[in-house]
matplotlib code that plots the C-alpha trace (Angstrom):
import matplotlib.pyplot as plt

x = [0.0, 1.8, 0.5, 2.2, 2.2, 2.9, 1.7, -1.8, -1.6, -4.2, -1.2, 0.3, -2.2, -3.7, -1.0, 2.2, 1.7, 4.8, 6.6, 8.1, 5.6, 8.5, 11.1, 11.2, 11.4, 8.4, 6.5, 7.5, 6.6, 3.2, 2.7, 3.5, 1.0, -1.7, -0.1, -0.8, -4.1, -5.5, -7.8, -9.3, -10.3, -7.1, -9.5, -10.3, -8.3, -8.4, -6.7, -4.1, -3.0, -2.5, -0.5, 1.8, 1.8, 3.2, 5.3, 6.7, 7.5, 8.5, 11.1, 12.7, 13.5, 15.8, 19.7, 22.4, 21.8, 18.1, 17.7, 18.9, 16.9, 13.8, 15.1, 15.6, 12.1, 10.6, 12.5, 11.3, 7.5, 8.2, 9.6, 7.1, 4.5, 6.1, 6.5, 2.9, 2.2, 4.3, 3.1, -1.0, 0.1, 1.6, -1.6, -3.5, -1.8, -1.4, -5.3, -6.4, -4.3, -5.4]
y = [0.0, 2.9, 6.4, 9.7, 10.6, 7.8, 9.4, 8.7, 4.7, 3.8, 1.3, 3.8, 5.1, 1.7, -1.2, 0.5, 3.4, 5.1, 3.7, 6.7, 7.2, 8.1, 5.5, 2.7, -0.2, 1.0, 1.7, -1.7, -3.7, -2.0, -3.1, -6.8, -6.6, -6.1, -8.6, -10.8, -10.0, -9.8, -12.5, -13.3, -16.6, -18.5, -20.7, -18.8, -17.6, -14.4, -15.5, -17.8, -14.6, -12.5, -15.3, -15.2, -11.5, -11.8, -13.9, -12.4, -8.9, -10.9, -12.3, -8.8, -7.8, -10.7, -11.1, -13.5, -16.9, -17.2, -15.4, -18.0, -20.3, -18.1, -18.6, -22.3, -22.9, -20.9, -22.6, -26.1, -24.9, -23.7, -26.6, -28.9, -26.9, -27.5, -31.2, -31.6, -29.8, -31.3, -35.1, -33.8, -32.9, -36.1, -38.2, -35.8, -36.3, -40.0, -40.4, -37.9, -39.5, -43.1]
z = [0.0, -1.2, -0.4, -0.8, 3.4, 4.8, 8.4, 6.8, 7.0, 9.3, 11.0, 12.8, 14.2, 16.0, 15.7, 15.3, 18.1, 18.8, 15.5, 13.4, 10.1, 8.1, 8.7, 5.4, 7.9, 9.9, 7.0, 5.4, 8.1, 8.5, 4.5, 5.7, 8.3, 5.7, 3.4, 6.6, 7.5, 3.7, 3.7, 0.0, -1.3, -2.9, -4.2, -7.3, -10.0, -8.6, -5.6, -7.3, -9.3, -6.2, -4.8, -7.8, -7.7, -4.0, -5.5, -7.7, -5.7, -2.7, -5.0, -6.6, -3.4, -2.3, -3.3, -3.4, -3.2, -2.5, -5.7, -7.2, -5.5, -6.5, -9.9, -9.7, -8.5, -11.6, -13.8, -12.6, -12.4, -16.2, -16.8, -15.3, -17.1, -20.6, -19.6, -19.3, -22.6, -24.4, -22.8, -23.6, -26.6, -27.8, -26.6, -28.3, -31.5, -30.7, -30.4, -33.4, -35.7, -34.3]

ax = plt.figure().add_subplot(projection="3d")
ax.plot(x, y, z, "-o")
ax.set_aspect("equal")
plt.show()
């Protein structure tokens, strides 16, 4: 939740009492206290997408070597995805042509 005062977050002024508005770690950490209490159905595609989103902006902040585990785990679900393509695909083409 990025908004131009950062004194106007409602955080500050009921869970993070006494916590300077303008500091980037206070204001962060109030930003993963909504991430923690945003409750949405992950159930529907809607929610699957927000997870990935999460995801994905969890991941552009990290560095070293759990960016390269970030990495490694994308490449294995892209990989496992075009495994399965290419495997439908096959029976597909093994069952049209029959």
């Amino acid at each position: 939740m990025s908004q131009d005062h950062p004194a106007e977050h409602p955080r500050f002024s009921a869970d993070l009492i006494g916590l300077d508005p303008d500091d980037q770690e206070a204001r962060a950490f109030a930003e993963h206290l909504d991430k923690m209490e945003r409750s949405g159905p992950s159930f529907t595609i809607e929610g699957s997408l927000q997870g990935v989103a999460d995801f994905a902006e969890s991941s552009t902040k990290l560095g070293g070597p759990r960016r390269y585990v970030v990495a490694l785990v994308v490449t294995l679900i892209l990989l496992g995805i075009l495994a399965a393509t290419w495997q439908f695909a096959g029976g597909l083409a093994a069952w049209l042509t029959g």
